[in-house]
Structures are given as structure tokens and as C-alpha cells.
C-alpha positions in Angstrom: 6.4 -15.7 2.9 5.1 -12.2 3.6 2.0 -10.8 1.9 1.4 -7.5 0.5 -1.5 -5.4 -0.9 -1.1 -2.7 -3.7 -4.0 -0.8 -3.9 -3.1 1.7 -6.7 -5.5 2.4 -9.8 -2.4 2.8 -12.1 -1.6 -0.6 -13.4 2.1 0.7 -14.4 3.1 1.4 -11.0 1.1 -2.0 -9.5 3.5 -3.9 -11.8 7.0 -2.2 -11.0 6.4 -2.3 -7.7 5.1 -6.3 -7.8 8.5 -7.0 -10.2 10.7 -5.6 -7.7 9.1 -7.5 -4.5 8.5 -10.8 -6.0 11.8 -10.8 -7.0 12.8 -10.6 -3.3 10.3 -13.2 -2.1 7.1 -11.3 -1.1 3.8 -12.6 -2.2 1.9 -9.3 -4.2 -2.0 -9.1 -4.2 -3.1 -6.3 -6.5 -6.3 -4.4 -6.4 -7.0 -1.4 -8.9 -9.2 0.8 -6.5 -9.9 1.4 -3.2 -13.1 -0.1 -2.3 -11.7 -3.3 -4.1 -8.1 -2.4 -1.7 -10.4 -2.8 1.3 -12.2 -5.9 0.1 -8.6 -7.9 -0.1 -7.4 -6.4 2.9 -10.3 -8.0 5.0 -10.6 -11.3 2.7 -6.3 -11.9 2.6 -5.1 -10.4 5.3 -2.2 -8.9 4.1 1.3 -8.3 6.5 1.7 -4.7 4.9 -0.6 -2.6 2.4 1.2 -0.3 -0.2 -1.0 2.7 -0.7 -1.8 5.0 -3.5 -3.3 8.8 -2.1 -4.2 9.8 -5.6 -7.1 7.5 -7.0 -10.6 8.4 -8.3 -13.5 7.1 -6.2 -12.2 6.5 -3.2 -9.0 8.4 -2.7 -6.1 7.0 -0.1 -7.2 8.9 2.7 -10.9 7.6 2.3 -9.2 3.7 2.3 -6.8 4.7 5.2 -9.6 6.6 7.2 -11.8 2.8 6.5 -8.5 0.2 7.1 -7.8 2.0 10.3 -11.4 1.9 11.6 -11.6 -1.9 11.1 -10.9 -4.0 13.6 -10.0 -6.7 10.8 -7.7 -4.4 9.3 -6.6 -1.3 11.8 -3.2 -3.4 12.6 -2.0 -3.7 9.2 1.0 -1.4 8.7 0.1 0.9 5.9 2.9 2.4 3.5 1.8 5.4 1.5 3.0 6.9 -1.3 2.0 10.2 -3.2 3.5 13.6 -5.3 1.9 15.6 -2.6 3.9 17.2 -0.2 1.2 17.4 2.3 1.0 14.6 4.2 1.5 14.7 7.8 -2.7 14.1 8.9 -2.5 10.8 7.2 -1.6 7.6 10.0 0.6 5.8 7.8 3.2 3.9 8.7 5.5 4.9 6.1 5.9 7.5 3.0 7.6 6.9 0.2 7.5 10.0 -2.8 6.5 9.9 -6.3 8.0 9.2 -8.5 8.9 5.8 -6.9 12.2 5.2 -5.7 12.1 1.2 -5.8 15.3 0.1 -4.0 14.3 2.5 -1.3 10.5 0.8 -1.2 12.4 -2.2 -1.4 14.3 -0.9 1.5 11.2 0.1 3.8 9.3 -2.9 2.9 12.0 -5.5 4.1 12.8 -2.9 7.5 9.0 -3.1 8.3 8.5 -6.8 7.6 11.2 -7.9 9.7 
């Protein structure tokens, strides 16, 4: 089974998003920040990371800008999502728009984890 990380500091959205992908077989770690985002992504090792942009602390260019100078971590495919329109100096891997479509997260999770 695949894992995946949700770093978002909205526990709402964490739990959507981890109903929908359990429910289709993925195993969900949650972490409510950033700097604890990084922390699992080193310690589990996660197939694909969901990312929030818009968190206080560390925002989700701060984590990206970190995961992708990481040799631990710079492979992990990194899915973004955000209300900002501006978005094209991020590296993602994917983009997904707030509010959150769920069938078509669902959608670009099961395309990337193939």
C-alpha cells in the first residue's frame, strides 16, 4: 500500500482529504505544520506528500524549498494545493485549487502513484 503525507495546519481539510484516500486504499500520515511535515517526511518516507502553501510558521514554499534540498526527501513527488493563483516558482509536482476538488485529488493521486 502507498503512503502519503498531509502537511496542512487545517485539521478540516487533513480529514477530508484522509476519508477520501483511505477509502481507496492509501495509508494517510498527518502532520499539522510544516516543520512537523518535514520531520515525517524524513522519519516515514512517504510515496507522495500533499502540501498546504498557506500555513503560519513555516509556509509551503519554506517546506518545499527544505523537502527538495534533502537528499532524503528531494525525490518525493510533492502535490500542492492553494487559493492563490500564483504559483508557477513553486517545483511541485502537481496543483490542485482551493477549495478542494476531492474526486479530482483522488484522480491525481492514483495517476501519480501508479
Amino acid at each position: 500500500m502507498k503512503k502519503i503525507l498531509i502537511i496542512d495546519d487545517n485539521h478540516q481539510n487533513r480529514l477530508l482529504i484522509k476519508m477520501i484516500l483511505e477509502k481507496n486504499g492509501y495509508i494517510i500520515i498527518e502532520a499539522d505544520s510544516g516543520i512537523n511535515g518535514i520531520k515525517l517526511a524524513e522519519q516515514e518516507k512517504p510515496d507522495l506528500i500533499l502540501l498546504d502553501m498557506m500555513m503560519p510558521e513555516i509556509n509551503g514554499w519554506e517546506v518545499m524549498k527544505t523537502l527538495k534540498g534533502n537528499v532524503n526527501t528531494m525525490n518525493i513527488p510533492v502535490i500542492i494545493f492553494s487559493a492563490l493563483d500564483e504559483i508557477s516558482e513553486i517545483d511541485a509536482d502537481g496543483y490542485i485549487s482551493k477549495p478542494i476538488d476531492l474526486i479530482k485529488l483522488l484522480e491525481i493521486v492514483s495517476e501519480m502513484l501508479k
